[in-house]
Structures are given as structure tokens and as C-alpha cells.
Phi, psi and omega in degrees: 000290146350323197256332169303330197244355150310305195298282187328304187259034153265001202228003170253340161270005163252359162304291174348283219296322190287297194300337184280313171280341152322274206304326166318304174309313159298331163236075077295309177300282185349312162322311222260292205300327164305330172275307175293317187263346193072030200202084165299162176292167193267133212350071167327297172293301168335314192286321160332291197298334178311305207273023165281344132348291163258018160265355195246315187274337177296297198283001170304296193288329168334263151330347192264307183339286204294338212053066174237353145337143166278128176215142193250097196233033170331306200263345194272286206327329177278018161265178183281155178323317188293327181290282188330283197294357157302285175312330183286332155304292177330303215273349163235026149284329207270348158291316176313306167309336212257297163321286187318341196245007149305255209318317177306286167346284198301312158330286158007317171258001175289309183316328182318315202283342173283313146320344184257336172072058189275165167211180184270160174239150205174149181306333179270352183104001226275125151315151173253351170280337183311287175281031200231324189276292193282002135334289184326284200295297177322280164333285174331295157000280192292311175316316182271346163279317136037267216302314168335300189275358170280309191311302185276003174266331162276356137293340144266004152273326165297305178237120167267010177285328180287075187281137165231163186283000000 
């Protein structure tokens, strides 16, 4: 299970890395047709803002894997270990909750919207369930790895002898 969600969130972080060099490619190309051609790509910013999406929301369990969140832990470093991994427990279930239930909502509307044929309004047409599907699936991810470093930090409030990596 474990090697399936390592396996997951390397291969949802090189989606990631790939919408980020698309969205380069959409404004330079845009840039360029606009200045040379009078004629930008057709709903530029949108398509930005779509795959600003999996840039952001994919590579989350990823980063919880490394512990590379930004955190200011001037005053928790000064408790003993076991507090620290208390608090680090609290502060990310309650992110979890807060996130899973973003991610649940959104879920939540796709089929409707797929049923509904919804779309963006703009010259290309762009459906809107598609980066409503990859939220999801970004957000699942992250929730299971989540739960994963709460298990083990409230296993090192319970036993601080067992320390695991």
C-alpha cells in the first residue's frame, strides 16, 4: 500500500511539473501571437488558471511525504518531542478535515456537472468537471498520506521509544 502511494504521488508530481511547463508554453505562446500575429491563444487565462490547479493541488501528498510545508516552529521546538508530535498531529488532522471537506464538496458536483454538460464560457469550450476530477484525486492523495504521518506521530506520543522514519 505504502509503495502504491509513494508510486502515486511521484507520478501525480510529474503531472504537476508537466501543467507547469504547459502554462509557460501558454504565455510565451500567447505572448508571441499576440505581439507578432495580433492573435493570442483563445482562452489563455482560463486554461492558466485550469492547470494552476494541478500545480498546486497534485504535488501536496508529495511535499507532506518530504515534510517540506512551511512552518514557523520557533516556540514548538522549545517542547519535548512527544509535544511536538502531538501538536503536529492536532494541526494536521484539523487541516485534513478542513481540506477533505473542500475536496469531498467538489467531488461531490461532479457527476451533476457531467450530466449537465457544463462548461466554461469562452471561445474554446472547456468543461469544468475535469480539474474538479483532478482536485479530487490531488486532495485523496493528500488525505492518505495525511493520515499516514498522524498515525505515526501519535505513535510517538504514545510510545516515544519506537521512533519510525
Amino acid at each position: 500500500m505504502i509503495r502504491f502511494l509513494v508510486y502515486f504521488e511521484n507520478l501525480v508530481l510529474s503531472v504537476s511539473c508537466a501543467a507547469l511547463f504547459t502554462m509557460g508554453l501558454i504565455v510565451t505562446g500567447s505572448v508571441v501571437g499576440r505581439t507578432v500575429f495580433n492573435y493570442p491563444i483563445p482562452d489563455d487565462l482560463l486554461l492558466i488558471g485550469l492547470l494552476m490547479v494541478c500545480v498546486i493541488v497534485l504535488p501536496l501528498a508529495y511535499v507532506e511525504r518530504k515534510d517540506g510545508h512551511i512552518a514557523v516552529t520557533v516556540i514548538s521546538d522549545l517542547f519535548p518531542l512527544r509535544v511536538q508530535a502531538f501538536l503536529t498531529a492536532c494541526g494536521s488532522l484539523l487541516f485534513g478535515l478542513f481540506l477533505g471537506t473542500m475536496g469531498f464538496m467538489i467531488a461531490k458536483k461532479i457527476p451533476a456537472e457531467m450530466a449537465q454538460n457544463l462548461y466554461y464560457d469562452g471561445q474554446l469550450d472547456i468543461a469544468t468537471w475535469p480539474m474538479k476530477v483532478v482536485f479530487a484525486v490531488g486532495v485523496m492523495g493528500f488525505l492518505f498520506r495525511l493520515s499516514i504521518n498522524i498515525f505515526k506521530n501519535l505513535k510517538l506520543v504514545l510510545w516515544p521509544s519506537q521512533r519510525s522514519n
